[in-house]
LUMNUKE-301523 format. One line per field, with one value per atom (N, C-alpha, C, O): residue number from 1; residue in three letters; atom name; y, z, x. Coordinates in nm, 2 decimals. Atoms other than C-alpha are relative to their C-alpha. Layout:
num = (NUM|...)
residu = (ALA|...)
atome = (CA|...)
y = (Y|...)
z = (Z|...)
x = (X|...)
***
This chain:
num = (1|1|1|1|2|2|2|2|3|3|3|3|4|4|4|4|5|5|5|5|6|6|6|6|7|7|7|7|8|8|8|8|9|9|9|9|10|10|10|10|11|11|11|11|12|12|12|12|13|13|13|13|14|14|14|14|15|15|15|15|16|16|16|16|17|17|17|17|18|18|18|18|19|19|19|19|20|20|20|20|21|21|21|21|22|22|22|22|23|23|23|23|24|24|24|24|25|25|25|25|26|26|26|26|27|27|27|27|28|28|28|28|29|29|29|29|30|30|30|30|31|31|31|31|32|32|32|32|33|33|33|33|34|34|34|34|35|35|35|35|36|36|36|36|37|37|37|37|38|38|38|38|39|39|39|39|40|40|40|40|41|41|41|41|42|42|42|42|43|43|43|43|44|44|44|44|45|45|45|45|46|46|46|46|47|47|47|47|48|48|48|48|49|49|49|49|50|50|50|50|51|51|51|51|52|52|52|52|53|53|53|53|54|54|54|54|55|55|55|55|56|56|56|56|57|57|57|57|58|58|58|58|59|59|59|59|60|60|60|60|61|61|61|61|62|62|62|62|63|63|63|63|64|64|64|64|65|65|65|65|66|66|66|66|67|67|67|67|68|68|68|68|69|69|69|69|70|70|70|70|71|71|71|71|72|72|72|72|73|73|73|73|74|74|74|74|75|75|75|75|76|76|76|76|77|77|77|77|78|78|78|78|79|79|79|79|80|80|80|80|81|81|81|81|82|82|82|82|83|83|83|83|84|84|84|84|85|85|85|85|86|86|86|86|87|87|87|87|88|88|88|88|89|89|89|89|90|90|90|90|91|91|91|91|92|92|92|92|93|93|93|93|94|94|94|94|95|95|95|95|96|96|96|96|97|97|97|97|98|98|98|98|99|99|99|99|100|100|100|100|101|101|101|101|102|102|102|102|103|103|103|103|104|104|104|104|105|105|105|105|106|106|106|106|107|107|107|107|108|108|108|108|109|109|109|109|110|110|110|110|111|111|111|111|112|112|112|112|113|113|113|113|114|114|114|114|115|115|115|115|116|116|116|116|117|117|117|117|118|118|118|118|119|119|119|119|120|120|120|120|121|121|121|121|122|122|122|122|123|123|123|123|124|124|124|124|125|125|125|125|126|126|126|126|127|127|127|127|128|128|128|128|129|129|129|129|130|130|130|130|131|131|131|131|132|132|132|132|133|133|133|133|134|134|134|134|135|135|135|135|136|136|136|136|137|137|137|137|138|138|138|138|139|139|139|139|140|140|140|140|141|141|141|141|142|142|142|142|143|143|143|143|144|144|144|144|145|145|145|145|146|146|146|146|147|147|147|147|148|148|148|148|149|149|149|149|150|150|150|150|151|151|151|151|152|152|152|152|153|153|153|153|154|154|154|154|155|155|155|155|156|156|156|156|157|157|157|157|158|158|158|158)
residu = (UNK|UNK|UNK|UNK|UNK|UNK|UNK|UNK|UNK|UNK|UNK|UNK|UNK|UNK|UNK|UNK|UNK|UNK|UNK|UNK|UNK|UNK|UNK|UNK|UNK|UNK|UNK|UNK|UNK|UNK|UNK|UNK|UNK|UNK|UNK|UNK|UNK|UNK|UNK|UNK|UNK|UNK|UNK|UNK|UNK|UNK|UNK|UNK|UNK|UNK|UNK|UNK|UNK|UNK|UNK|UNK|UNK|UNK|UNK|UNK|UNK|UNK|UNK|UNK|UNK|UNK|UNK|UNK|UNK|UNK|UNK|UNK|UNK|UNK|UNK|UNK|UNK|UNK|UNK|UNK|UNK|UNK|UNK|UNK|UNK|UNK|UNK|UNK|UNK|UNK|UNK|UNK|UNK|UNK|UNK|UNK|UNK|UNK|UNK|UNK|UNK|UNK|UNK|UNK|UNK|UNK|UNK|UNK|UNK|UNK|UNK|UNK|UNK|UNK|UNK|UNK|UNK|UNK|UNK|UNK|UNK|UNK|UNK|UNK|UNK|UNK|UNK|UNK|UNK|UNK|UNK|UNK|UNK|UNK|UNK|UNK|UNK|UNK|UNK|UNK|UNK|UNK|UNK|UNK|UNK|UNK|UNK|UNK|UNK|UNK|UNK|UNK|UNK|UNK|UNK|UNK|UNK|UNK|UNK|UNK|UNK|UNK|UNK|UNK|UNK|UNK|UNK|UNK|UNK|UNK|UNK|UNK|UNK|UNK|UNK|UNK|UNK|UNK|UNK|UNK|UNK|UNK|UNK|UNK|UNK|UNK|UNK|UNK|UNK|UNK|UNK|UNK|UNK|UNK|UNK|UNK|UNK|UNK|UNK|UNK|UNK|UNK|UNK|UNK|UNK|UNK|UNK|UNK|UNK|UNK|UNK|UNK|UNK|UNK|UNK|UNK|UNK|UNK|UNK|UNK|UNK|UNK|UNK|UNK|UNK|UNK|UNK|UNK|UNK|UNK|UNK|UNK|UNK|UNK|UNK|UNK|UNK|UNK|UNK|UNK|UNK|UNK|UNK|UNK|UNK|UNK|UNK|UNK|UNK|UNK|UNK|UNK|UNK|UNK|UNK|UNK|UNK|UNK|UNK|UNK|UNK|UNK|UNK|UNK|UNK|UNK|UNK|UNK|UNK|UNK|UNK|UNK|UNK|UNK|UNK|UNK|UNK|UNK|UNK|UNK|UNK|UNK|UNK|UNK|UNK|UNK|UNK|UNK|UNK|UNK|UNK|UNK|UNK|UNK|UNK|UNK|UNK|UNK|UNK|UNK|UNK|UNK|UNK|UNK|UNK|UNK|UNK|UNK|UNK|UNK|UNK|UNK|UNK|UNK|UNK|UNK|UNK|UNK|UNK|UNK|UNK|UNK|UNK|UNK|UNK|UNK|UNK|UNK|UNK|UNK|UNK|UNK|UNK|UNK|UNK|UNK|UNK|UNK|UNK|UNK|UNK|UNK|UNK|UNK|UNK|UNK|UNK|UNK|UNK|UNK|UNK|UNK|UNK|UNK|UNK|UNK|UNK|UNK|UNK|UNK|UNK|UNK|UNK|UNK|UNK|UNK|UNK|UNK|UNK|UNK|UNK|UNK|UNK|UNK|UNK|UNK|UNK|UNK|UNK|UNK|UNK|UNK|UNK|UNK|UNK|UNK|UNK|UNK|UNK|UNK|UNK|UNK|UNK|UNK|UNK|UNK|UNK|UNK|UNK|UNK|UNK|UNK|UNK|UNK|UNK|UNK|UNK|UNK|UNK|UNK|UNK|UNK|UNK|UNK|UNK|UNK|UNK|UNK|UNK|UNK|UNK|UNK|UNK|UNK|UNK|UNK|UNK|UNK|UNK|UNK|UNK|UNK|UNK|UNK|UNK|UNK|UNK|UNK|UNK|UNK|UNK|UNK|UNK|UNK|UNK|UNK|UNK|UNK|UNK|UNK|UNK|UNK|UNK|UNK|UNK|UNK|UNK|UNK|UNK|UNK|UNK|UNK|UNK|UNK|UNK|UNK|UNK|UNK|UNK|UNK|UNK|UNK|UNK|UNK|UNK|UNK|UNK|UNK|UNK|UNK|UNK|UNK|UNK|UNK|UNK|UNK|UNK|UNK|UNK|UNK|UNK|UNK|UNK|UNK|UNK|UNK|UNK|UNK|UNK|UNK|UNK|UNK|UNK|UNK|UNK|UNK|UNK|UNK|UNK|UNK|UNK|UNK|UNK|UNK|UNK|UNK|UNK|UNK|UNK|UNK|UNK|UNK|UNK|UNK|UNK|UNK|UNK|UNK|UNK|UNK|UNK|UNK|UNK|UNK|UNK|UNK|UNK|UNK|UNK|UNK|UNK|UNK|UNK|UNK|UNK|UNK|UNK|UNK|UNK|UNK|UNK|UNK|UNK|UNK|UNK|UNK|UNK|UNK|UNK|UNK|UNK|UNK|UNK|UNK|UNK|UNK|UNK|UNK|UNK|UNK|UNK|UNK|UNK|UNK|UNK|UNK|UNK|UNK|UNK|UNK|UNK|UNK|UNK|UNK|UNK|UNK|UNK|UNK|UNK|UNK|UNK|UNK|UNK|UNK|UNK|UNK|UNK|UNK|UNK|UNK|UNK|UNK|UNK|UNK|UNK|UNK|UNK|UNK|UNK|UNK|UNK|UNK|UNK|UNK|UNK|UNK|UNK|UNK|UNK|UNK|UNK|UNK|UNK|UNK|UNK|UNK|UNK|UNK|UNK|UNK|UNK|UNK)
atome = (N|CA|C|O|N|CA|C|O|N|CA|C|O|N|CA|C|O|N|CA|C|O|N|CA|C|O|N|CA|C|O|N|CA|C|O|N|CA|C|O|N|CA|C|O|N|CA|C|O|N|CA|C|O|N|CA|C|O|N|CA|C|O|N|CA|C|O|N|CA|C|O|N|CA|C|O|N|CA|C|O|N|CA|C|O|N|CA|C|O|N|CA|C|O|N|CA|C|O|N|CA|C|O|N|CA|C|O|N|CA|C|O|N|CA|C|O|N|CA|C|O|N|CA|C|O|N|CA|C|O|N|CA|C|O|N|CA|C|O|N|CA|C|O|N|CA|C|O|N|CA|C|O|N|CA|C|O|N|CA|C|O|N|CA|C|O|N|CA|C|O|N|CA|C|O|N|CA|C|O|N|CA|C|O|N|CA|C|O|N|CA|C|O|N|CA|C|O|N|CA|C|O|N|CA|C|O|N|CA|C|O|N|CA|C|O|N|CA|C|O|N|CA|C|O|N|CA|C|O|N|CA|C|O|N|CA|C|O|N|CA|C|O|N|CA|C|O|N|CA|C|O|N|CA|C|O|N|CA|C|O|N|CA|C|O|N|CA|C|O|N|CA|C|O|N|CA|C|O|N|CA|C|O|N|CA|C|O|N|CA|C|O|N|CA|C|O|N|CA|C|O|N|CA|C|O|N|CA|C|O|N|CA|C|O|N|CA|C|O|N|CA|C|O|N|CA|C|O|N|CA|C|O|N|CA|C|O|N|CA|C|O|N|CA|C|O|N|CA|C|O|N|CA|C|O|N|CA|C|O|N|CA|C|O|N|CA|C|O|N|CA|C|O|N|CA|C|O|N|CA|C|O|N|CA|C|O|N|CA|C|O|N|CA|C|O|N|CA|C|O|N|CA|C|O|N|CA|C|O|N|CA|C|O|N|CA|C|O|N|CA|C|O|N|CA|C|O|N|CA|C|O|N|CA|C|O|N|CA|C|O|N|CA|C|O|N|CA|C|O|N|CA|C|O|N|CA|C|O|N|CA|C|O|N|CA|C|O|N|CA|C|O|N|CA|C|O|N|CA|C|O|N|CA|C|O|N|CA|C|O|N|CA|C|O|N|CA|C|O|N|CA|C|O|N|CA|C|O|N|CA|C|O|N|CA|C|O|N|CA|C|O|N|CA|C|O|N|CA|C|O|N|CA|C|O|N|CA|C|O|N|CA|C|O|N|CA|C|O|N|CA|C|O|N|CA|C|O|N|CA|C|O|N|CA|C|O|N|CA|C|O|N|CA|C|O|N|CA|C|O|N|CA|C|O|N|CA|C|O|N|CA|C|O|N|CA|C|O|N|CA|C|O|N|CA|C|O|N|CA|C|O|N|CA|C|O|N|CA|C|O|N|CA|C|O|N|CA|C|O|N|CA|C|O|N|CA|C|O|N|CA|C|O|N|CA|C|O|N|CA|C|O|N|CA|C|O|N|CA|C|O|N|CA|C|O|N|CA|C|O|N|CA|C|O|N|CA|C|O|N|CA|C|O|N|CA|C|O|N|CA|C|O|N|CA|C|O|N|CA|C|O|N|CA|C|O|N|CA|C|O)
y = (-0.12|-3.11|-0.03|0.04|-0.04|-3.24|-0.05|0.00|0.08|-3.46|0.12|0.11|-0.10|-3.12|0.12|0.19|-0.03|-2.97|-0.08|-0.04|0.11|-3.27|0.05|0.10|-0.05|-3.20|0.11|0.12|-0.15|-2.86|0.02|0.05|0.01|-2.90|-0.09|-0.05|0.11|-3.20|0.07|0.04|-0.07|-2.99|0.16|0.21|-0.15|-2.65|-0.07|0.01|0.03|-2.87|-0.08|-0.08|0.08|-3.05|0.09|0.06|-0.10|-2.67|0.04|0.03|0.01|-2.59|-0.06|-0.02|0.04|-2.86|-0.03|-0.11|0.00|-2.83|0.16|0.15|-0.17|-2.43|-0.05|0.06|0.02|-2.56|-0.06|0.00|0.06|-2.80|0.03|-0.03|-0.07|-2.58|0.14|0.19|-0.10|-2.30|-0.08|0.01|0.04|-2.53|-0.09|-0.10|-0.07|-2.62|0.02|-0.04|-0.12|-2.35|0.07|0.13|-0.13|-2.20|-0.16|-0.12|0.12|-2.55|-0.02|-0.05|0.01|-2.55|0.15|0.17|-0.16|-2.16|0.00|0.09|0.04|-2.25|0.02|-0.09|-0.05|-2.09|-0.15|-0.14|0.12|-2.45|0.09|0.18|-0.03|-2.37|-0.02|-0.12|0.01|-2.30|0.00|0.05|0.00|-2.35|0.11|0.15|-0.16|-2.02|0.00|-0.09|-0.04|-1.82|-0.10|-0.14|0.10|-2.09|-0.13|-0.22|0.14|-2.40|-0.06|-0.01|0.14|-2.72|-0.09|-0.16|0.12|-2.94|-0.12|-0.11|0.15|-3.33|-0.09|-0.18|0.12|-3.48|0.02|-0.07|-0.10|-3.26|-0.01|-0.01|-0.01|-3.28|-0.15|-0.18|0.13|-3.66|-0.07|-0.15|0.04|-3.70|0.10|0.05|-0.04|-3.42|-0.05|-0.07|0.07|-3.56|-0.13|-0.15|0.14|-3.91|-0.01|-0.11|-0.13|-3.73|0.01|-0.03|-0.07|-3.56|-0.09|-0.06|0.10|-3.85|-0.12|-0.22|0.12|-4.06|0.06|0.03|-0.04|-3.85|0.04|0.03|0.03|-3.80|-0.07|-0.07|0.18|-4.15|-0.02|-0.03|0.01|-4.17|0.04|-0.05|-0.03|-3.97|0.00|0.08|0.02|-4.08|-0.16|-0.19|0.15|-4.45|0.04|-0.01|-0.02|-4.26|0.01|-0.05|-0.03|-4.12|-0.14|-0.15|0.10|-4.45|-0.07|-0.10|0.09|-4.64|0.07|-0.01|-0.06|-4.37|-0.03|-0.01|0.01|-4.43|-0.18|-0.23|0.16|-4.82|-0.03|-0.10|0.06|-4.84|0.10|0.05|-0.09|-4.52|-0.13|-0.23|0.08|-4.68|0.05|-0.02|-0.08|-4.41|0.02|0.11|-0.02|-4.51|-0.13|-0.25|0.12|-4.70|-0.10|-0.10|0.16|-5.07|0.07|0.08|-0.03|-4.90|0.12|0.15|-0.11|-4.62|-0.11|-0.11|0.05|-4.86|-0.11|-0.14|0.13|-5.14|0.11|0.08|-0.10|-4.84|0.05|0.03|-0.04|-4.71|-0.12|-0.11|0.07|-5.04|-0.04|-0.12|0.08|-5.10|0.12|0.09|-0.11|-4.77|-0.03|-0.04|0.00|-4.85|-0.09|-0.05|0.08|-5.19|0.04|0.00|0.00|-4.98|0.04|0.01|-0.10|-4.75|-0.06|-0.02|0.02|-4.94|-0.14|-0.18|0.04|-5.16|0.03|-0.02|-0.09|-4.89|0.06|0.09|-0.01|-4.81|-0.10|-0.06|0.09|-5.12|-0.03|-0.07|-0.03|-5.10|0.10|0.07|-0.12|-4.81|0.03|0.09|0.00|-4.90|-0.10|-0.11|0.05|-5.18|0.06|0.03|-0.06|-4.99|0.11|0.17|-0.08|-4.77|-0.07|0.00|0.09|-5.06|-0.05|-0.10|0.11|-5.23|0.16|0.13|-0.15|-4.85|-0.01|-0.03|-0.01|-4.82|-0.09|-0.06|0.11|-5.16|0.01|-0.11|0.00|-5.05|0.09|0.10|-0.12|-4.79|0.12|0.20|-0.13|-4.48|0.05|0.00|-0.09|-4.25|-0.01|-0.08|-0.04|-4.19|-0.01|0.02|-0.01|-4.22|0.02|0.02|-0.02|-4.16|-0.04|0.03|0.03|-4.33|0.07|0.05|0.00|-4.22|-0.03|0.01|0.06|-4.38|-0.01|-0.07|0.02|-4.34|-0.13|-0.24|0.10|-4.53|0.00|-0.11|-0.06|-4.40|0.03|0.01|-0.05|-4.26|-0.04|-0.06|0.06|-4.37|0.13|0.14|-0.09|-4.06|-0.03|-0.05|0.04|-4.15|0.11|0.19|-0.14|-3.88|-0.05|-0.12|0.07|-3.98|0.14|0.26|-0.13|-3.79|0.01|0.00|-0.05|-3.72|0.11|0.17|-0.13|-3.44|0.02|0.10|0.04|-3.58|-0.14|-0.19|0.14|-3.94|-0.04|0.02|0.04|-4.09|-0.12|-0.19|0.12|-4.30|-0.13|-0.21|0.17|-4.63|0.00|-0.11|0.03|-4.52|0.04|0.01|-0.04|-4.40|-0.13|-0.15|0.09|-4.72|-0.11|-0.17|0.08|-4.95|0.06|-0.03|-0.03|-4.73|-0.07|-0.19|0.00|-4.75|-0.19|-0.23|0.12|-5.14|-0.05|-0.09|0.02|-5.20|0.05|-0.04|-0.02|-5.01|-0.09|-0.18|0.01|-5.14|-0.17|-0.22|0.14|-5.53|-0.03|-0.12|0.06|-5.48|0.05|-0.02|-0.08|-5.27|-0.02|0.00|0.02|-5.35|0.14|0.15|-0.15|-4.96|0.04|-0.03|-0.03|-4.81|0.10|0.22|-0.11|-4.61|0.18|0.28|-0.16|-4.29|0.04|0.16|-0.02|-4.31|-0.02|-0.05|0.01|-4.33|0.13|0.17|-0.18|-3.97|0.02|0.02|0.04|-3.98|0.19|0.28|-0.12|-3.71|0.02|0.01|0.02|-3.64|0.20|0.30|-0.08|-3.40|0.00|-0.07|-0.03|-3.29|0.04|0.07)
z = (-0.01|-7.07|-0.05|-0.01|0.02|-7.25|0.11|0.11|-0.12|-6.93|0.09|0.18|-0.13|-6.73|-0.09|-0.02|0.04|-6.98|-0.01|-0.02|0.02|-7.02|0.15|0.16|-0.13|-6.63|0.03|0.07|0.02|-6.67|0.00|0.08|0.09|-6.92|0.07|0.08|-0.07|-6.74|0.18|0.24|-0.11|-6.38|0.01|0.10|0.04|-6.56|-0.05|-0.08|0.07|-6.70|0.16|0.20|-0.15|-6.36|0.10|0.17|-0.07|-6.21|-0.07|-0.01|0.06|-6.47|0.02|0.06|-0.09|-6.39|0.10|0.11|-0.10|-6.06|0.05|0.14|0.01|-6.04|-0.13|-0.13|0.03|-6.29|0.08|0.10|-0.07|-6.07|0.17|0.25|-0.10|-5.80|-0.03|0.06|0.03|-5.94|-0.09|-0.09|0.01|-6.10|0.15|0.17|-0.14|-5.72|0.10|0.20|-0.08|-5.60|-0.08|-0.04|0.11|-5.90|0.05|0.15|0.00|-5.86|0.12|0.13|-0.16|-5.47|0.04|0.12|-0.09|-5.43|-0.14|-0.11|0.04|-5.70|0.11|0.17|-0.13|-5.44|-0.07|-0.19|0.00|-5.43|0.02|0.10|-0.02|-5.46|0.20|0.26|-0.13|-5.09|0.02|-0.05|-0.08|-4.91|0.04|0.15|-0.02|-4.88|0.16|0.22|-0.14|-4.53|0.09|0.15|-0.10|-4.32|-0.02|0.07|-0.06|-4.41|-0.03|-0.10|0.03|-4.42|-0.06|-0.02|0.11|-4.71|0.10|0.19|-0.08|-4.53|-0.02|0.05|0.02|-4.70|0.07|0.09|-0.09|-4.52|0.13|0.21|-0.17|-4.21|0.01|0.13|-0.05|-4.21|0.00|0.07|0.02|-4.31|0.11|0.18|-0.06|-4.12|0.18|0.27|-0.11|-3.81|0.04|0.15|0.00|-3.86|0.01|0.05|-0.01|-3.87|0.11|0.16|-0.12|-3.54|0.11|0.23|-0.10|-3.34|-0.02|0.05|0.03|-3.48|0.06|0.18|-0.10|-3.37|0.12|0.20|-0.17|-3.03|0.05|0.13|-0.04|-2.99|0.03|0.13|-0.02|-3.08|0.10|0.19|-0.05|-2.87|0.14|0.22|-0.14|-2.56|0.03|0.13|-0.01|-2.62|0.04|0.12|-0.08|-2.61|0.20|0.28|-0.09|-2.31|0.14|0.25|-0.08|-2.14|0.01|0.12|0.05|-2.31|0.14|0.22|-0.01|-2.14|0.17|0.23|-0.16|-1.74|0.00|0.07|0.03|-1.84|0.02|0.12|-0.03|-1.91|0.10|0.15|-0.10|-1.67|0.14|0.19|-0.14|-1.38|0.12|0.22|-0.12|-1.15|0.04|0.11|0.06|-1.22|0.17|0.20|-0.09|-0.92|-0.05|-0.17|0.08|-0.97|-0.04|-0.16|0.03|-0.94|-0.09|-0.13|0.13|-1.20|-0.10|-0.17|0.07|-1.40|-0.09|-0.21|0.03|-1.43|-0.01|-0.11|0.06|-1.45|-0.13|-0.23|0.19|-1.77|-0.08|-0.20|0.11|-1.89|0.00|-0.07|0.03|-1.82|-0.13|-0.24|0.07|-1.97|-0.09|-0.15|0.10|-2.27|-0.07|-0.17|0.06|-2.32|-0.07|-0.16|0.04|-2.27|-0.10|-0.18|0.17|-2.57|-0.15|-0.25|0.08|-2.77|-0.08|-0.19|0.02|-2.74|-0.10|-0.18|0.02|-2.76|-0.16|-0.22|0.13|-3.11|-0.11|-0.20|0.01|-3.22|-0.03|-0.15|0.03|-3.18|-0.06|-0.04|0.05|-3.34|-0.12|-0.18|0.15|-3.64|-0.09|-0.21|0.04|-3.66|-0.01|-0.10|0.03|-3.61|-0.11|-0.16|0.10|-3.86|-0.12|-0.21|0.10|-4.09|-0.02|-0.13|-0.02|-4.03|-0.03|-0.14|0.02|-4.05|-0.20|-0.28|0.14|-4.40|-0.09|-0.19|0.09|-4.53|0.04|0.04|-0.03|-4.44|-0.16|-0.23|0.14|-4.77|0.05|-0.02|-0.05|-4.57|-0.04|0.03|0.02|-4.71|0.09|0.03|-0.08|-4.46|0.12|0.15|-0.14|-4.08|0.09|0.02|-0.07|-3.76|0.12|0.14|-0.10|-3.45|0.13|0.11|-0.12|-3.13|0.17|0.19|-0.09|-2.79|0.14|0.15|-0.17|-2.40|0.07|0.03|-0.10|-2.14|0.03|0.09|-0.02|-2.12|-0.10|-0.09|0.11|-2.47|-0.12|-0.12|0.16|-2.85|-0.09|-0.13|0.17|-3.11|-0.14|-0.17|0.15|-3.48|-0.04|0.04|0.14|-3.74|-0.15|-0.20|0.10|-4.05|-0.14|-0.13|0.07|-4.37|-0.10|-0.23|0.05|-4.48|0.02|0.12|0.03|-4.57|0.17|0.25|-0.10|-4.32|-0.02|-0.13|0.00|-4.17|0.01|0.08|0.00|-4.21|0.12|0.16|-0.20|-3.86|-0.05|0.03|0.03|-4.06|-0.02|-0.02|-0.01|-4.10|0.17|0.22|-0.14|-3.76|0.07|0.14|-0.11|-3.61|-0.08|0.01|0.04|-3.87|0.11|0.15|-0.05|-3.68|0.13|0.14|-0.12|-3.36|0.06|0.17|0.01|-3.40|-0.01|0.09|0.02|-3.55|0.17|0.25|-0.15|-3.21|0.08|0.11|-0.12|-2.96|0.00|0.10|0.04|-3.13|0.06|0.10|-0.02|-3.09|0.14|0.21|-0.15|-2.75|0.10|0.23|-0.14|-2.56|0.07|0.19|-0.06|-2.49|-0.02|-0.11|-0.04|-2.42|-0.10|-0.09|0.10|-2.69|0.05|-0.02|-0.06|-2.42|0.00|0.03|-0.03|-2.42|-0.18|-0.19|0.13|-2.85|-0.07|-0.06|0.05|-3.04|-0.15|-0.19|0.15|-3.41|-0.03|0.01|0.08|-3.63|-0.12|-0.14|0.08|-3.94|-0.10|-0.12|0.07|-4.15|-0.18|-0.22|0.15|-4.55|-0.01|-0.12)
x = (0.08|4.98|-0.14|-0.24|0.15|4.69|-0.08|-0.19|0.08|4.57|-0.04|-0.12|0.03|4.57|-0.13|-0.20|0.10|4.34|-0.15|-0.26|0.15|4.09|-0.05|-0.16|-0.01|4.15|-0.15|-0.26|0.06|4.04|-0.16|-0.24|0.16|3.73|-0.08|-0.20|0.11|3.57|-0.01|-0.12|0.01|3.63|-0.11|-0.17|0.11|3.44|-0.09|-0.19|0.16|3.16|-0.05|-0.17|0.03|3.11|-0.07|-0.17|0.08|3.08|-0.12|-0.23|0.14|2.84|-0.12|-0.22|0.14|2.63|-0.04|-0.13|-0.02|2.66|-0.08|-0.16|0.06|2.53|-0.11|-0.16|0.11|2.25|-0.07|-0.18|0.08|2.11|-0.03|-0.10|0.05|2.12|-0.09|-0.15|0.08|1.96|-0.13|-0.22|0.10|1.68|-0.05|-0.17|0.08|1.63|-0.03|-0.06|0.05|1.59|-0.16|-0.26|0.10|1.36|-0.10|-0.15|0.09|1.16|-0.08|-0.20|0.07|1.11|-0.09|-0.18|0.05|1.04|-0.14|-0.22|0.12|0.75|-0.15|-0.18|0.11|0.44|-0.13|-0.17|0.11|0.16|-0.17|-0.19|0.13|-0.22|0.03|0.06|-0.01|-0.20|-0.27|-0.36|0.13|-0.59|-0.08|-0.03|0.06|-0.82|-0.05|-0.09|0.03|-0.88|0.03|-0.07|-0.03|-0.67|-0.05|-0.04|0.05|-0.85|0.14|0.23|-0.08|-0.63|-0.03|-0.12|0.04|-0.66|0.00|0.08|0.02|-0.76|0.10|0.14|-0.06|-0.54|0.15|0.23|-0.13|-0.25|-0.01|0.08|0.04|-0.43|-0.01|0.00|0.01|-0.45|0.22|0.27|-0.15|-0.05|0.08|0.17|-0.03|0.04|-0.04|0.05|0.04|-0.14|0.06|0.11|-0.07|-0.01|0.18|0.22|-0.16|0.38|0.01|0.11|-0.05|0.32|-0.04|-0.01|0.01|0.20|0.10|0.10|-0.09|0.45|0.08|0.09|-0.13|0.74|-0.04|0.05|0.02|0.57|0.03|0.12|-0.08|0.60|0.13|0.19|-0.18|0.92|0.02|0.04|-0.05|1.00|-0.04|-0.01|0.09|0.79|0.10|0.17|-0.07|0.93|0.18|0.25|-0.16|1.29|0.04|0.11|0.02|1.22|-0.02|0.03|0.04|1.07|0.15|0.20|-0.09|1.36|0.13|0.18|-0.08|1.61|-0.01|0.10|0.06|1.46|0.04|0.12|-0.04|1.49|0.09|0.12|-0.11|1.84|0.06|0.16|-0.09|1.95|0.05|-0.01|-0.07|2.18|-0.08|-0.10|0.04|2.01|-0.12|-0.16|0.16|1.64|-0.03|0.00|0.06|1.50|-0.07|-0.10|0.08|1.33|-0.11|-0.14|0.15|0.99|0.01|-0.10|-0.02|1.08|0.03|-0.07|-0.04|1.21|-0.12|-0.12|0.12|0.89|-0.10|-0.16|0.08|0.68|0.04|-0.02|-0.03|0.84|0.03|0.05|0.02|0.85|-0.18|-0.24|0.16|0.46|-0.03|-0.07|0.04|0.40|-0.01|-0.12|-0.07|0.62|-0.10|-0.15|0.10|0.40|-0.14|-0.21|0.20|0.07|0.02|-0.06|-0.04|0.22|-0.03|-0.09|-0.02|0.28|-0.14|-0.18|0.10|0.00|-0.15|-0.22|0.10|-0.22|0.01|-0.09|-0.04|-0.05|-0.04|-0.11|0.07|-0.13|-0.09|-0.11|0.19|-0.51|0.04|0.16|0.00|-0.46|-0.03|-0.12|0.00|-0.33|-0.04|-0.01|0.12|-0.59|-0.13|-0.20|0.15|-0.92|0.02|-0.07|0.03|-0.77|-0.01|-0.05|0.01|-0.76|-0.10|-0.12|0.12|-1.05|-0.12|-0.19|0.06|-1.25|0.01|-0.08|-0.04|-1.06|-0.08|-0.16|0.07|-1.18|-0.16|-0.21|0.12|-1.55|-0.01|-0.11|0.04|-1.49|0.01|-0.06|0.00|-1.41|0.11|0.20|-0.13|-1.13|0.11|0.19|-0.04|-0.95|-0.01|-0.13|0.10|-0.97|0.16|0.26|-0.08|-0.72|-0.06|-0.16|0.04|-0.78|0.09|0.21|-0.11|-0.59|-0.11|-0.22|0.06|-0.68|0.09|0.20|0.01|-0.66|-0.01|-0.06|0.06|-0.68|-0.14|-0.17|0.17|-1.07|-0.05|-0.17|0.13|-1.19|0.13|0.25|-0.04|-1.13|-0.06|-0.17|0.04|-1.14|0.05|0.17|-0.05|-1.16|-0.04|-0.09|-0.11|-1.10|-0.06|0.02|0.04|-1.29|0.01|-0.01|-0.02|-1.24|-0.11|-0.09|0.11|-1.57|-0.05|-0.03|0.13|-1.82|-0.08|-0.09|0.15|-2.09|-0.01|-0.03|0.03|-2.13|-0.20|-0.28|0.12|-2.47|0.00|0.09|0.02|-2.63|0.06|0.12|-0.09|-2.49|0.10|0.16|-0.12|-2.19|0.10|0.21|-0.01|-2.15|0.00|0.09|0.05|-2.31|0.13|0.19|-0.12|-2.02|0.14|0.21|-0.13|-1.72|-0.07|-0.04|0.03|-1.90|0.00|0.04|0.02|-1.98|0.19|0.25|-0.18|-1.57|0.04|0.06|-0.07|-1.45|-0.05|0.03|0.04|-1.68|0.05|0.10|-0.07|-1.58|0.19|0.26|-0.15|-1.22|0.01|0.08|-0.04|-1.20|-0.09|-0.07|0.13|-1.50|-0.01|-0.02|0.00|-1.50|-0.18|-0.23|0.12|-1.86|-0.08|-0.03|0.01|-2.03|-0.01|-0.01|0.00|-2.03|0.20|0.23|-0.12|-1.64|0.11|0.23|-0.08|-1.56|-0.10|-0.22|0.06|-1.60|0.03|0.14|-0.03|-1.62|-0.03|-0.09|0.05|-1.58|0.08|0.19|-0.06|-1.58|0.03|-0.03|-0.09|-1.33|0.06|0.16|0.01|-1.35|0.14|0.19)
***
């Protein structure tokens, strides 16, 4: 009998802290955050949230490529098309997440590149760029991409 009590007591303290640690959270998460005045977006939200939703695009562009690849029902030329694509994707990722490195190590907060076949926008998380820091991005891109200074679009975001 006493084993069905130890039972017992170690089963009612288990619920106990079990219904504590869910009611601290809940009280902990429903805590309201300095939220942002009249719609703006804090940068640092907008650069993590941005970097988030192009990631799982991806993902899910590469599924998609990946899914025409192995389908049995995919013609050859469907098939070498979604894998050139896949290449240019991923390529294109790549550069990507070098000019954002190479940007970074210039001393810039923050930056976001994303890139076309035709134009390069970076995403810089400053106030306001001054002409030398403009002509360092502009110099970094045009070095790694050979892209045209009328076809790369800087801008910068506090």
């Amino acid at each position: 009998m006493v084993s069905k009590k130890k039972k017992i007591i170690v089963l009612s303290v288990m619920m106990v802290l079990l219904v504590a640690t869910g009611f601290l959270n809940v009280a902990l998460n429903n805590s309201t955050p300095v939220q942002p005045t009249s719609g703006e977006v804090s940068s640092a939200n907008f650069f993590s949230t941005y970097r988030s939703d192009r990631q799982a695009t991806r993902n899910q562009e590469i599924l998609y490529l990946d899914a025409i690849i192995s389908s049995d029902t995919s013609t050859t030329e469907a098939k070498e098309l979604a894998e050139s694509q896949k290449l240019q994707l991923v390529q294109m990722m790549e550069q990507e997440l070098v000019l954002e490195g190479l940007i970074k190590a210039k001393g810039f907060k923050d930056t976001i590149v994303t890139m076309t076949t035709s134009n390069i926008n970076v995403i810089v998380k400053d106030a306001t760029l001054e002409s030398t820091e403009v002509a360092q991005i502009v110099d970094i891109i045009q070095e790694s991409t050979g892209k045209d200074i009328d076809n790369i679009k800087i801008m910068p975001v506090e």
